[in-house]
Every structure is written in structure tokens, then in C-alpha cells.
PAZAPA-4460 file (N, C-alpha, C; in steps of 0.05 Angstrom, whole numbers, plus 32768, in hexadecimal, padded with zeros to 4 digits):
% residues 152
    n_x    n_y    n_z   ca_x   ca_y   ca_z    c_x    c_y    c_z   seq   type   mol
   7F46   7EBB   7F91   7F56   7ECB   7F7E   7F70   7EBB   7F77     1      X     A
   7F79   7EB9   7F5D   7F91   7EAE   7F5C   7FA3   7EB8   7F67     2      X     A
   7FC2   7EAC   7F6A   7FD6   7EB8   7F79   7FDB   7ED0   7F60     3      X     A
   7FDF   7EE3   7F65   7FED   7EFB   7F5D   800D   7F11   7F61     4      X     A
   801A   7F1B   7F59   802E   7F26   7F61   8021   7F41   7F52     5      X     A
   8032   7F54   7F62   8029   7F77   7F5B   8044   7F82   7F51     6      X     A
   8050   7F8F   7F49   806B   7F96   7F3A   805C   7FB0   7F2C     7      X     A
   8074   7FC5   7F28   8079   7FDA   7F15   807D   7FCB   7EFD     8      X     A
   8068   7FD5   7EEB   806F   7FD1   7ED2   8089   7FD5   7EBE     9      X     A
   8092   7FC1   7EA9   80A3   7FCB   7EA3   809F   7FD1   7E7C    10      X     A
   80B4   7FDF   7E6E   80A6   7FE3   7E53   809A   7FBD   7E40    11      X     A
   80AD   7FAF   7E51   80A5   7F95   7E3F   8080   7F92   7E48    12      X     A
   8073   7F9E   7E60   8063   7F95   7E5B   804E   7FAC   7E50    13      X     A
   8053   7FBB   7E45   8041   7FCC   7E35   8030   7FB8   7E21    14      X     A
   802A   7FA7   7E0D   8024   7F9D   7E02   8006   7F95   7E0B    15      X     A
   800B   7F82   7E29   8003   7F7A   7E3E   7FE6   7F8E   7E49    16      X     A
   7FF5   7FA7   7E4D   7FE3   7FB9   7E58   7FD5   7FC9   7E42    17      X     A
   7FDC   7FD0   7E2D   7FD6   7FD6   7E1A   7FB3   7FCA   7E12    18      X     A
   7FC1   7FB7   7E18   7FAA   7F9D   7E17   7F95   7F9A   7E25    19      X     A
   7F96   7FA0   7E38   7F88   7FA1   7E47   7F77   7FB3   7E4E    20      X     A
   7F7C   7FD0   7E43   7F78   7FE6   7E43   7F5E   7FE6   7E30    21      X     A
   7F6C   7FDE   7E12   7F5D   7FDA   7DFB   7F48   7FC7   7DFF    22      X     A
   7F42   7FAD   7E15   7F30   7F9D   7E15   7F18   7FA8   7E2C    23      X     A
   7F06   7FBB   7E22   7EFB   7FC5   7E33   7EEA   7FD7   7E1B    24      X     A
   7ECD   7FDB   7E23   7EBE   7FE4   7E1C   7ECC   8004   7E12    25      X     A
   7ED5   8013   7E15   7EDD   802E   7E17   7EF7   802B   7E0A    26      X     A
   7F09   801D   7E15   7F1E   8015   7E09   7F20   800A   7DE9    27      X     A
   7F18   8006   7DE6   7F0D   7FF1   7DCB   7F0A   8011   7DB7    28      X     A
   7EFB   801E   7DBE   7EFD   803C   7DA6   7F19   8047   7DA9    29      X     A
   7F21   8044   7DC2   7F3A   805F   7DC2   7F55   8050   7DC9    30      X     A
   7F58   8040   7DC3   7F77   8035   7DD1   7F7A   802A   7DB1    31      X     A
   7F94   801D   7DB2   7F9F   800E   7D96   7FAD   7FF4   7DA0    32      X     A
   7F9D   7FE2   7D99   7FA0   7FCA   7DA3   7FC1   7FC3   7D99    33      X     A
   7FD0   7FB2   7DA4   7FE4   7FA8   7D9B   7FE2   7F90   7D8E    34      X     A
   7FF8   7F7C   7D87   8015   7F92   7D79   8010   7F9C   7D67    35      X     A
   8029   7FB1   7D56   803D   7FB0   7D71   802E   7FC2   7D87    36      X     A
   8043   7FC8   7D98   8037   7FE5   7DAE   803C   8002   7D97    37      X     A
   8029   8009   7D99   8029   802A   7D93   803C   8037   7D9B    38      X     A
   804A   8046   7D8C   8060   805E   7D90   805A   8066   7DAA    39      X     A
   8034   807A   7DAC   8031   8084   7DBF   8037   807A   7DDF    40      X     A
   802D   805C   7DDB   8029   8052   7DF4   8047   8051   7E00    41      X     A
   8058   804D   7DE7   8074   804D   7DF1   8081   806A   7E02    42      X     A
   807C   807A   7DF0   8084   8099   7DFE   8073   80A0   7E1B    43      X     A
   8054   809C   7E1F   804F   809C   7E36   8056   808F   7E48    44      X     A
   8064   8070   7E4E   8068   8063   7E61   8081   806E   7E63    45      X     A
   8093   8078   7E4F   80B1   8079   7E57   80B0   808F   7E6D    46      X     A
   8098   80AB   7E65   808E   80C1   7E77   808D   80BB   7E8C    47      X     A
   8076   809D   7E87   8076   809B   7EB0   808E   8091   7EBB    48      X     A
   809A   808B   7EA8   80B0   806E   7EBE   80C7   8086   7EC4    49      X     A
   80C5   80A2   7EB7   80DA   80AD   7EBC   80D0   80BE   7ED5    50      X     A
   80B4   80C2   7EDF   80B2   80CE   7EF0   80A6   80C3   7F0E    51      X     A
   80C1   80CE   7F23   80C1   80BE   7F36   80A3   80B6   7F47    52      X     A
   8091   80CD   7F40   8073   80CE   7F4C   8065   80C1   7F36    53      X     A
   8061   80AD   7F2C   8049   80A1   7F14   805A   8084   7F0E    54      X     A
   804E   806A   7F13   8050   8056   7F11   8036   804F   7F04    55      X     A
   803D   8036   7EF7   8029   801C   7EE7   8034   800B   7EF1    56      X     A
   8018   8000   7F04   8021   7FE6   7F13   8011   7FD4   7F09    57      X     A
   801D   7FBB   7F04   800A   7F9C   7EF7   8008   7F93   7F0B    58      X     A
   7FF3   7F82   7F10   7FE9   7F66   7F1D   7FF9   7F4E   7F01    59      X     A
   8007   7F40   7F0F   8011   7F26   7F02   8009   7F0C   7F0C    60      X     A
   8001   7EF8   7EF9   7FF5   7EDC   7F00   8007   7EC5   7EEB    61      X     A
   7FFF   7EAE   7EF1   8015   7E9D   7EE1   800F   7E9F   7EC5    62      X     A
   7FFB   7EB0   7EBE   7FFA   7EB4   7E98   7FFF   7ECD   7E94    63      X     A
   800E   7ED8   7EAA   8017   7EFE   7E9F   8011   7F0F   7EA9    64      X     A
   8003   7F28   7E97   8005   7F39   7EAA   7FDE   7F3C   7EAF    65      X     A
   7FD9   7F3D   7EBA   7FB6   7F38   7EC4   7FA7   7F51   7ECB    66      X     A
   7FB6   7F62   7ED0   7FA4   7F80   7EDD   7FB6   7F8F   7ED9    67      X     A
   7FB6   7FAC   7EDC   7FBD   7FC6   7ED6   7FB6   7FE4   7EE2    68      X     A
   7FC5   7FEE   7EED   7FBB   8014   7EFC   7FD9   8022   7EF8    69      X     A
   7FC8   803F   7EFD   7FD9   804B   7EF8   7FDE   8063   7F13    70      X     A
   7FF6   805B   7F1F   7FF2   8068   7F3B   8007   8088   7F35    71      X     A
   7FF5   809B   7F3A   8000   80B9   7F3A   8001   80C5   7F52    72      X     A
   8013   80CA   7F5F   801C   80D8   7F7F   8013   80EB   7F73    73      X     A
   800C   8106   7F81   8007   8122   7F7A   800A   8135   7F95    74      X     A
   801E   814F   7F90   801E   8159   7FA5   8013   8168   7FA6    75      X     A
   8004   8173   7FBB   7FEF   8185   7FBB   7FE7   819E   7FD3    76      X     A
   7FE0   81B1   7FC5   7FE4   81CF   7FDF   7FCC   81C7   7FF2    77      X     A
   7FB9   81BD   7FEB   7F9A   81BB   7FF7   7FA2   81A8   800A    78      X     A
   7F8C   81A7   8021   7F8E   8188   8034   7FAE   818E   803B    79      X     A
   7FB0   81B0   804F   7FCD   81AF   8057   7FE9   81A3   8046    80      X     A
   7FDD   819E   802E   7FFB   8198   8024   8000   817A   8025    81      X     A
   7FE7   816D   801F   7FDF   814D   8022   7FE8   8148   8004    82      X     A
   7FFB   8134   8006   7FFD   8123   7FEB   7FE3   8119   7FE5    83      X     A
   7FDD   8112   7FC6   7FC3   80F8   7FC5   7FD1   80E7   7FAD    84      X     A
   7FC4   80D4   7FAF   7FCB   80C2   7F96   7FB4   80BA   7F86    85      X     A
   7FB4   80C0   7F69   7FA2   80BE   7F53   7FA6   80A3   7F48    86      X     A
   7F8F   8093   7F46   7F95   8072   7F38   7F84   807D   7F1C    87      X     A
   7F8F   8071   7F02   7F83   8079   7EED   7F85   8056   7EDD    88      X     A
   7F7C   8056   7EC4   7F8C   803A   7EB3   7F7B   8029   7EC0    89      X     A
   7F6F   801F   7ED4   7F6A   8000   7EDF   7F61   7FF6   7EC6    90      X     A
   7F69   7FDD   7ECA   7F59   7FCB   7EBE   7F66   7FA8   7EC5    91      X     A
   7F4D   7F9A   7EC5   7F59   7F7C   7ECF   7F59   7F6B   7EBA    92      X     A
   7F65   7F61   7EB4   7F57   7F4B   7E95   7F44   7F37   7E99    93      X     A
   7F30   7F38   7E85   7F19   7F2A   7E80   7F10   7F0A   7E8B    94      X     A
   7F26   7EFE   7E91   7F2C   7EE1   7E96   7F29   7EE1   7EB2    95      X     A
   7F2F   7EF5   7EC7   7F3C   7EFC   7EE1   7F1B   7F11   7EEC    96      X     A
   7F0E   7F1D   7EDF   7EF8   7F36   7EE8   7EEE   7F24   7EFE    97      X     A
   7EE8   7F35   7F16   7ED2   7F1A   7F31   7EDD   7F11   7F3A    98      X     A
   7EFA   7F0F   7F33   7F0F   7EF8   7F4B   7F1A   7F02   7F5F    99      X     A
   7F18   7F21   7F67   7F28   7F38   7F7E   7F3D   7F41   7F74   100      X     A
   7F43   7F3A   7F55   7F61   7F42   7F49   7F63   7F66   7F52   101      X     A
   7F4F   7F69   7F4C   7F41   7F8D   7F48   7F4A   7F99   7F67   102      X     A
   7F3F   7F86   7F78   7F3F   7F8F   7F96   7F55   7F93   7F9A   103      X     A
   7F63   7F7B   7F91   7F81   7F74   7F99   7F9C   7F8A   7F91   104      X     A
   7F94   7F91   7F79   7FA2   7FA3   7F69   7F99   7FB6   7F7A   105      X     A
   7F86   7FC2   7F83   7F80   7FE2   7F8D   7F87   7FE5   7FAA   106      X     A
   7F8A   7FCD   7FBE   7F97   7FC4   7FCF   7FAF   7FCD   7FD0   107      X     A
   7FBD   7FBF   7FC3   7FDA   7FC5   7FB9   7FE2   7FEB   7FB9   108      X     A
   7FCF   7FE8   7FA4   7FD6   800B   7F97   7FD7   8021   7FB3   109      X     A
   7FBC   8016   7FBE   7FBC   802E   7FD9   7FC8   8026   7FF5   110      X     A
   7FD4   800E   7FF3   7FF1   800A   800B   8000   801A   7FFA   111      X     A
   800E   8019   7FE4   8023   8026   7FD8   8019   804E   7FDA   112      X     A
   8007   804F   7FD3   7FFB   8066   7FE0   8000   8074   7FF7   113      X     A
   7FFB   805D   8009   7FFD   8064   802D   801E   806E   802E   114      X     A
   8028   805B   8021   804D   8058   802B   8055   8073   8016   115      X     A
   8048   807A   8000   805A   8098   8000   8052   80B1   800E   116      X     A
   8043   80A5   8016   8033   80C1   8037   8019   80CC   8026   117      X     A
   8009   80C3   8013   7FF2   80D4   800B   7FE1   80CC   801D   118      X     A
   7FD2   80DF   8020   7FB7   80E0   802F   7F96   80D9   8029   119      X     A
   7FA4   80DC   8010   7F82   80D3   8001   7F90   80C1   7FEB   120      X     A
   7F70   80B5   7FE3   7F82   80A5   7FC2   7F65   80A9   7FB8   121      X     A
   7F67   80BD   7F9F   7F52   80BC   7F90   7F4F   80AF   7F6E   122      X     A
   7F3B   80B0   7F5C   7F37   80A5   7F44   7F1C   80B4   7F30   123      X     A
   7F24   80B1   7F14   7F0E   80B6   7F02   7F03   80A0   7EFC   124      X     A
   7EE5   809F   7EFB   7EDC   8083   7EE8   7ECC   8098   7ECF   125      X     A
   7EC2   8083   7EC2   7EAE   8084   7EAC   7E92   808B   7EB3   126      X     A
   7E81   809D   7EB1   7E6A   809E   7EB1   7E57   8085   7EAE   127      X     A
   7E62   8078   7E98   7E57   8063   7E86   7E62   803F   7E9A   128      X     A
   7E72   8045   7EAA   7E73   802A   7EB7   7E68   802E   7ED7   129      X     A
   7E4B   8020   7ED8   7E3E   8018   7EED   7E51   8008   7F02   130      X     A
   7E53   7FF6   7EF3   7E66   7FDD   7EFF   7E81   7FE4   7F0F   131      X     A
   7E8E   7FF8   7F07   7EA4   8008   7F1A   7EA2   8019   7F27   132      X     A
   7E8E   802C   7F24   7E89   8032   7F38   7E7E   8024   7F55   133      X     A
   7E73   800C   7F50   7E67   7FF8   7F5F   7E7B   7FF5   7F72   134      X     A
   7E91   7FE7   7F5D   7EAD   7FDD   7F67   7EB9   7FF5   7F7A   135      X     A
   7EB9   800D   7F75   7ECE   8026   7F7D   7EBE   8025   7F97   136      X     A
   7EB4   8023   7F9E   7E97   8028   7FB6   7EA6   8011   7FC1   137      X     A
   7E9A   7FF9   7FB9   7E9A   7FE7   7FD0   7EB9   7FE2   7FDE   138      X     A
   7ED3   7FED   7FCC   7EEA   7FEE   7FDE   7EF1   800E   7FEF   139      X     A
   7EDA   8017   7FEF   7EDE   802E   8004   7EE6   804B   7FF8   140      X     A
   7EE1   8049   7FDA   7EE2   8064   7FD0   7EBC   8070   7FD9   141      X     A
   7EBB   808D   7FD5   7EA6   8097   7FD3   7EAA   80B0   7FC3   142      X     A
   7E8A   80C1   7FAE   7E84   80D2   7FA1   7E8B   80E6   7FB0   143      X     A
   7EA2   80EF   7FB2   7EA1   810E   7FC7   7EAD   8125   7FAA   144      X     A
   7EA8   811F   7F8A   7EB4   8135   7F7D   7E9B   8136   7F6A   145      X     A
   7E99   8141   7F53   7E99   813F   7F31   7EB4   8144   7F2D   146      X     A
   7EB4   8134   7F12   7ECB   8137   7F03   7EC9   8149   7EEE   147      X     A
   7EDA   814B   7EE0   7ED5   815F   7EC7   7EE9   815B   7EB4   148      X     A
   7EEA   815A   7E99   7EF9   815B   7E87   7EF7   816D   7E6F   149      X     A
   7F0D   8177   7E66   7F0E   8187   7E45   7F20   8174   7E37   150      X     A
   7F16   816C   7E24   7F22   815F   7E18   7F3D   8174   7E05   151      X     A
   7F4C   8173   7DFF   7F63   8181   7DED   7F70   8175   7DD1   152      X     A
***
């Protein structure tokens, strides 16, 4: 794996992640590729960065920013009053997929996990991607839900 650094995202790299977001099978219908960055993308990141539980953390390499998640603390009455942390957003860039960038990034995410005291760290995937769930498995997630959505 190349050398990497992990950092909180900051608004200069919205572009970056934006990007990354949009280069993806799923992404590609529903995101808006940049430039510039979309209004929206701007008002949601300012959301997270203002709230102390929800970070966007990058994986960084010597050409930028290389990977992407989105780490949500959540406090919760269930599981005695067990924090969990929700990862949403992954994505690694296309140049980097197969190198452990993915591992490395989710590594990261669930030490930072551990250290705000959650107890679990859970995630949504796609129905439609075989391949991550593959991935979610082999670093020690398992199927213990369904998910469900309404769209609005």
C-alpha cells in the first residue's frame, strides 16, 4: 500500500471527495461531479464540520486526497446506553482500489471509533455491490440487520 496520511477533511477538499463520490457506478446518476463544488455539497459539509459527533475523514497520498468516509458517533438508549459509530461515503479512488487503501481507511475510522467509547461500528452498503460486501466481511463486519429506506 502506498504511504498514506488520515486527517479530517477540510472544505478545500470537497472537490476531491466530491469526486470521488461521483466516480462510482451509483455515484455517477446521483452526485454532481465537480467543478465547481455544488452549493449543496457545500452546506452539507459545513453541517458536518459544525457538528462535534460527524467527521469526513480522507486517506491522503502524494497526489491528494485518495479515499473518503464518513464517521457518525451516535448516542444510543439500546445496548445499555452504548455509543455506535455509523461509516457512510466510503469510497477509495480508482488508481489506489486493491492496494489496502480501503482497509487502511476503515482501520483508522474504527480506532477513532474505539477512542470516543463506541461499542459497535456499523454501515449501509448497496444491494447492488457484491464486491463490498465481500470487502465489509472480510475486515470483520457481519449481516446481523436489514436495512430499510423511504426515500423523501
Amino acid at each position: 500500500m502506498p504511504a498514506m496520511k488520515f486527517r479530517d477533511a477540510t472544505q478545500d477538499d470537497l472537490a476531491a471527495i466530491v469526486g470521488l463520490l461521483a466516480d462510482d457506478t451509483l455515484g455517477a446518476n446521483r452526485e454532481i461531479a465537480p467543478p465547481p463544488v455544488a452549493d449543496c455539497y457545500i452546506s452539507a459539509f459545513q453541517a458536518i464540520d459544525a457538528d462535534p459527533n460527524n467527521r469526513v475523514i480522507v486517506a491522503e497520498d502524494a497526489e491528494g486526497v485518495a479515499g473518503c468516509l464518513q464517521l457518525t458517533l451516535i448516542p444510543n438508549l439500546s445496548h445499555q446506553g452504548a455509543w455506535r459509530a455509523q461509516i457512510e461515503a466510503v469510497r477509495v479512488a480508482g488508481r489506489l482500489r486493491g492496494q489496502g487503501v480501503g482497509r487502511a481507511l476503515f482501520d483508522h475510522a474504527i480506532d477513532e471509533a474505539r477512542r470516543a467509547g463506541c461499542a459497535m461500528v456499523q454501515l449501509t452498503t448497496d444491494r447492488t455491490r457484491p464486491d463490498a460486501f465481500s470487502f465489509y466481511e472480510q475486515i470483520g463486519f457481519t449481516h446481523s440487520h436489514a436495512g430499510m429506506k423511504m426515500r423523501l
